[in-house]
N, C-alpha and C positions, 0 to 999 in steps of 0.2 A: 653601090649596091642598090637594085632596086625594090623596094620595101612595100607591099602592101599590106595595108589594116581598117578597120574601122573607127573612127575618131568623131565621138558627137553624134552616132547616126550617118555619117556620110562615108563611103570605100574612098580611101585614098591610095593614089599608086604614087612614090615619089625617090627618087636617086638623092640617098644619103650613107656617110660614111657606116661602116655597117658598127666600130665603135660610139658611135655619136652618143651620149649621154642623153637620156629621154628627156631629163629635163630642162636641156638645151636645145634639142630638137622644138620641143613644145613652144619654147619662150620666144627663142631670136630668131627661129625659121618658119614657125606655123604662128609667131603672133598672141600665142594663148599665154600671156603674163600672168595671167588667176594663178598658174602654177609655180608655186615661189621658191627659193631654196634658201634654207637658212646654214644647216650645219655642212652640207653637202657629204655626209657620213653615217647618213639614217636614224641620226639621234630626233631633230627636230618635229618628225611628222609633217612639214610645210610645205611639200612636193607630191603630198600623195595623190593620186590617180585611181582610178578602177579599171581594173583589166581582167577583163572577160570577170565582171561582178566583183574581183577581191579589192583589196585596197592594198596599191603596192606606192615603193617608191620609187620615183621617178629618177631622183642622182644617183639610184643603183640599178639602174635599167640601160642598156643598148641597146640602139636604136635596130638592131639584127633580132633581138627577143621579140619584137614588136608584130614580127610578118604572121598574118592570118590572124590577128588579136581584135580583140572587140577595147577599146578604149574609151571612158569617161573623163572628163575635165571640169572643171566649174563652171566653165563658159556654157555646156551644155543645158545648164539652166534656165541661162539669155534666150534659149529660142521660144522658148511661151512667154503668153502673153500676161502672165502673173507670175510671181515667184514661184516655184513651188515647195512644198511645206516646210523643211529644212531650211532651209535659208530664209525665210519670209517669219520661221519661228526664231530663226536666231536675231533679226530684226525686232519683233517684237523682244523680247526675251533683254533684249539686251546684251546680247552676247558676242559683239563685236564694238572695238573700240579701233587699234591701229590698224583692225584686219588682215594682216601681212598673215596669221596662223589659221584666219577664217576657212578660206577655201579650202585646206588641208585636215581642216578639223569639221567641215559639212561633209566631203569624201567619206572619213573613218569614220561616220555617223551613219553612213549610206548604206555601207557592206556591214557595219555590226545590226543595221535593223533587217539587211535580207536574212542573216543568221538566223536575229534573236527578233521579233518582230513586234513581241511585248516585256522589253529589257524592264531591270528591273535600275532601281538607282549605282545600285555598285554594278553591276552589268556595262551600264555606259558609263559608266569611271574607268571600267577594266578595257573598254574598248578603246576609249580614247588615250590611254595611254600611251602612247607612242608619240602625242599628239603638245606642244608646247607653247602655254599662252603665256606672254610676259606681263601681259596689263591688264586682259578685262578680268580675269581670277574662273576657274574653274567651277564656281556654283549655278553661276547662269547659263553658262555651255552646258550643263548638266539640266538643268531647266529646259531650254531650249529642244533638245533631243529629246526630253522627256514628250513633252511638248507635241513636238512634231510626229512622235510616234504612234497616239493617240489618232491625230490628223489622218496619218497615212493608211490605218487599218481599219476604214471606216465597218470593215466584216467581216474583222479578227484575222486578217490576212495580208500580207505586205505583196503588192503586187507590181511591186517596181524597186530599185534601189532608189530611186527618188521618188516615189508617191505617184505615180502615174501608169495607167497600162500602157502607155504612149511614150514608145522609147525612142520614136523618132527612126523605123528603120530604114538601112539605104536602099537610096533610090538605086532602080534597075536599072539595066543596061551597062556600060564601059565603066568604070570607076574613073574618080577624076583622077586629072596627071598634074599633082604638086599644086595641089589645090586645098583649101580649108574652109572653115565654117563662113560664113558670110561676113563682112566686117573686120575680119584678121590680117593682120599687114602681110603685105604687097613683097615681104621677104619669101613668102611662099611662093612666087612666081620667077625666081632666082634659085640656082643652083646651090645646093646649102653646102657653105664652106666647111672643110674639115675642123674641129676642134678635137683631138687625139686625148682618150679616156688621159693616159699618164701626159705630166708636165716635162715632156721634156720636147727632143726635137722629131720624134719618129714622125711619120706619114701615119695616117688613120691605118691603124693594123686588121687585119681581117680578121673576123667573127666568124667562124665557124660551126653549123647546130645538128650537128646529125642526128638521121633519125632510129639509127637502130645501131647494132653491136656491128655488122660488117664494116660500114659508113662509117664508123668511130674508130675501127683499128686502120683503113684506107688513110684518114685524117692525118691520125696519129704517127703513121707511118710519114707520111709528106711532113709534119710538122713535128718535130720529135720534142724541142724545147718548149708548145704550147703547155701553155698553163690551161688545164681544168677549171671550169667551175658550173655548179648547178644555181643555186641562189643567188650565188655572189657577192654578200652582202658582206663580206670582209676582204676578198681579193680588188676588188671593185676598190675598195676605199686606199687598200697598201697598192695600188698602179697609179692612183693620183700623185703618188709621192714620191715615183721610182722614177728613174731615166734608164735607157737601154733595158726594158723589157724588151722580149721577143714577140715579134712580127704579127702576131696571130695567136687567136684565143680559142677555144674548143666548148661550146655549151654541152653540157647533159640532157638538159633538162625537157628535152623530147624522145627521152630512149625509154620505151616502155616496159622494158628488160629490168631496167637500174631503180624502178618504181612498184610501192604494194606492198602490201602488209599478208604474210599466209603463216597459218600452225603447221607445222613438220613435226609431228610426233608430239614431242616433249619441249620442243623449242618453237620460238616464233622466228619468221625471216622477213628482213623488214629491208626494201629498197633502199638502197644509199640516198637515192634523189627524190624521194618523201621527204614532204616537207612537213614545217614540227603543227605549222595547223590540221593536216590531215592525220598525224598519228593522233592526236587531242583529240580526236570525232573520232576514231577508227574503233568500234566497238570490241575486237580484240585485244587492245594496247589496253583501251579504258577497263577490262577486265580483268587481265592477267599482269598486267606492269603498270599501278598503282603508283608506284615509286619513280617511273619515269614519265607518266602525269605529272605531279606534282613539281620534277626539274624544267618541264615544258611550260610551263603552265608561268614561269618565273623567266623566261629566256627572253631575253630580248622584248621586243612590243607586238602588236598583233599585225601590223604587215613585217617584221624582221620572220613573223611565227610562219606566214604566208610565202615570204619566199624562200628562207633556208630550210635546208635540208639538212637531215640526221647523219648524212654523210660528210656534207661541211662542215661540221661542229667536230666530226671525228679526225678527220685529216687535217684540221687547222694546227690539230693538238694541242690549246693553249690549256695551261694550268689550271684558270679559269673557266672552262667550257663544260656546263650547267647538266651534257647527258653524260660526261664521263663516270663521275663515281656510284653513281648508278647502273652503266653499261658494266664498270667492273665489279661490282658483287653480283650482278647477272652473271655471270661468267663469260660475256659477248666474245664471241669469234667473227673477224671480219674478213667475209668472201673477197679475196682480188681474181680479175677476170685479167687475161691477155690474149692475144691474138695468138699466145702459143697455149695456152689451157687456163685451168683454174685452183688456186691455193687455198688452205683456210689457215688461218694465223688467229692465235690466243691477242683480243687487246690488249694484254700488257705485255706480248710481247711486240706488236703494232706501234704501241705510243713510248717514242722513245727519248724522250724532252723536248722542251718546247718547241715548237714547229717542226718537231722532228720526226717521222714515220719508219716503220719499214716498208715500202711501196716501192717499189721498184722502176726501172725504165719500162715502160711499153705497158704497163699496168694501170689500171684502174679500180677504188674503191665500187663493188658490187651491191653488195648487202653486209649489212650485220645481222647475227642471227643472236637472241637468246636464250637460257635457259627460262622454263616458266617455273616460277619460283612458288613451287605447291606447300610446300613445306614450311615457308615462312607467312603468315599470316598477319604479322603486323609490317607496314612499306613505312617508309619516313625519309623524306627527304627537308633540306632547310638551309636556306644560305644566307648570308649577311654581307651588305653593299652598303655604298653610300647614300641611294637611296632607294624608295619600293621599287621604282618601275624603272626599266631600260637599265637595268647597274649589273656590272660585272662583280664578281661573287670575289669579296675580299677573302672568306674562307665555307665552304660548304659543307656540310656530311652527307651522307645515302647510309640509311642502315634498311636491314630486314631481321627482324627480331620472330625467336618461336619462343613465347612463353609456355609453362603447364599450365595448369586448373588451378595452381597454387600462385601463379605467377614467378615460377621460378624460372631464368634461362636458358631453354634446352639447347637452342642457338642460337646462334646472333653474328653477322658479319658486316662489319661498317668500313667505311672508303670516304675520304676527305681529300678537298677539291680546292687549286688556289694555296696549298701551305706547302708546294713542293716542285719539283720541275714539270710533275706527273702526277697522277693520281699515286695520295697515301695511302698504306693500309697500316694497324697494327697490330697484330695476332698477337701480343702480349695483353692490349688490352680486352680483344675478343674472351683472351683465356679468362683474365680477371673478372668477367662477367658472367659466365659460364658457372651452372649451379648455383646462381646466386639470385635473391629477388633485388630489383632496382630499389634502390633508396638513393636519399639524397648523399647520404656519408658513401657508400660506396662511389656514386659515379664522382663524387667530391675528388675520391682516391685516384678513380682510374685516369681522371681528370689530367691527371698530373703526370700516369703516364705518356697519356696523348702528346701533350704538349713538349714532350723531350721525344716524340719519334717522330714530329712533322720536321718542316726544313723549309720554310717560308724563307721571303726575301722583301729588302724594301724596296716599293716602288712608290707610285704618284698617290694609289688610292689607300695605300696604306703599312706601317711600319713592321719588320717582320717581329717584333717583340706582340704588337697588337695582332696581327696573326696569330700567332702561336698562341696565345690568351684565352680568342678566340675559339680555337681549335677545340679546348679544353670544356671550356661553356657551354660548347653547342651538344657538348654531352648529357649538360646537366637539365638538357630540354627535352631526353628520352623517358625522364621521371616519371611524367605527364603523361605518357603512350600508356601504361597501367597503373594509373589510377582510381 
């Protein structure tokens, strides 16, 4: 497949398998080693990149996402003739020792200063999290950026992801053919050998990216067992692992259809292939669903935010997944489109244990749409993992509480995440709080129902007795909401 993009400031046109792993493409074909990979599962942050300004990763990128993209590396540093501020502050600063995590932690500092331009200290904690240093310790990475931030907005304006109005654009005329930045190994001048996303024996399978709703059921139609994905950041990691996947893979993630946030009335309709960074900025999410900020906000790290979508999280189904109990006391309906029409399905009846859907052959997740939840005025959402950043939720709650003037419960409907095959609800304990004001002996009581209507299991991150314990705790943390 032949692939053109932007890389470092220079067009490149070059014939690579169209699954090729970005971060192997970078390394062993174009030479740029700055790009490292540690977990190769998007836990570490050590691969990241910037494309078209975000900060993505690179071992969950194919080399097919790539065509018409603007791409950053660390190498693009090397072509001035000073460091620039970023890196020249993480020298000073201190803040490289093994460097192996350097390059992928001056990247995620790049794209959180075009956001945020005058971050604040927990700002660039929250940016870098995605981001994993084993040896120099997290205070002088934090220094450093701080640092550099100062440098870069000499007039209160960030006018480059790297401090410069000089972004190096490419030269006119023919783009190069299987060419790279100056100094990059001479692998680039060789046809780049297949290395197949899954381990097993397939041939590099075709990447397929249509660009609208005809294109996608043509596709679909030729390829009937492709696998979907928009972000990818979890199909990407289970093909590493598989043998005998099918032949050929199907992107979203240019259908302009399947993307966008709009009010319908009473509800909002939110693109499946929105990803969870743009709903976090999307001033209608950030005003009327409080409650599914706050699940975002905790999802994964800030390039997992950038490249999954609201619709991946849904169809994944896992017990675990950060917008479900929140989508279901929204009361979320999720649009499937086909080349024969279109259905609307209740999420609960959509999600039907783990990995499981109702989504049919020849269908595709559309939109979810929700209710805007007027009536309830207090949102709360809250999970417990192993650890703050990047952890899957050992057990979560989502409530929406209406208090009176007295603080008594007029309603309240709560949904817990992680203690079940699916999202739990418990309308026993709904009732038991109903007419009631919060104290601590009550939700003590209700406590207790909780914990006999979930149905946790054990697994690696944690024991279903500690689930279930759990379940009941994170009740006693609604106190606090009227106080």
């Amino acid at each position: 497949m032949e692939i053109r993009f932007t890389l470092n400031g220079r067009t490149l046109s070059l014939e690579a398998p169209p699954d090729r792993r970005v971060v192997d493409l970078l390394r062993e074909n174009l030479g740029l080693t700055g790009t490292k990979e540690g977990c190769g599962s998007g836990e570490c942050g050590a691969c990241t990149i910037l494309v078209d300004g975000e900060g993505r990763l690179a071992c969950l990128m194919l080399a097919a996402q790539l065509e018409g993209k603007e791409v950053a590396t660390i190498e693009g540093l090397a072509d001035q003739e000073r460091l620039r501020p970023l890196p020249e502050a993480f020298v000073r600063c201190g803040a490289v020792q093994c460097g192996f995590c350097s390059p992928g932690m001056v990247l995620s500092a790049a794209a959180l200063l075009v956001d945020t331009p005058d971050p604040s200290r927990e700002e660039i904690r929250e940016g870098l999290s995605g981001n994993l240093c084993r040896c120099t310790g997290y205070q002088k990475i934090i220094d450093a950026v701080e640092e550099a931030a100062a440098q870069i907005r000499p007039d209160g304006r960030v006018s480059s992801p790297l401090g410069s109005d000089d972004q190096g654009a490419a030269p006119s005329g023919e783009p190069e053919r299987k060419g790279g930045p100056a100094g990059s190994s001479p692998l680039q001048a060789k046809g780049i050998a297949a290395a197949p996303l899954c381990q097993g024996t397939n041939p590099a399978r075709r990447v397929l990216i249509p660009a609208s709703l005809p294109e996608l059921w043509t596709l679909m139609g030729e390829e009937p067992e492709a696998p979907l994905f928009a972000g990818g950041t979890d199909l990407f990691v289970k093909l590493r692992k598989e043998r005998g996947v099918p032949p050929a893979l199907i992107g979203l993630e240019r259908i302009a259809e399947l993307q966008g946030i709009r009010k319908d009335k009473e509800r909002l309709w939110i693109g499946a292939c929105t990803t969870h960074r743009r709903l976090l900025k999307d001033p209608l999410i950030r005003r009327h669903l409080p409650i599914l900020i706050k699940a975002l906000e905790g999802l994964g790290s800030p390039q997992i935010r950038t490249m999954g979508t609201i619709g991946g999280n849904i169809c994944t189904a896992s017990p675990a997944g950060d917008t479900l109990p929140p989508l279901w006391i929204l009361d979320a309906e999720v649009e499937l489109l086909s080349a024969k029409g279109r259905r609307v399905v209740p999420l609960p009846s959509f999600l039907q244990g783990p990995g499981k859907t109702g989504i049919e052959k020849g269908e595709v997740l559309a939109a979810v749409t929700v209710a805007i939840p007027t009536a309830y005025p207090i949102h709360h959402f809250e999970k417990i993992g192993r650890r703050k950043s990047m952890a899957c939720a050992v057990a979560s709650l989502a409530s929406l509480i209406r208090p009176s003037r007295t603080g008594v419960i007029e309603a309240v409907r709560l949904a817990w995440g992680s203690v079940g095959p699916t999202v739990v609800t418990a309308p026993e304990v709904e009732q038991a709080l109903l007419g009631e004001k919060l104290s601590l002996g009550l939700l003590e009581e209700v406590a207790c129902i909780a914990r006999r209507a979930v149905s946790p299991i054990d697994d690696v991150r944690a024991s279903a007795a500690y689930r279930r314990e759990v379940s009941g705790n994170l009740l006693l943390r609604l106190a606090s909401l009227l106080s």
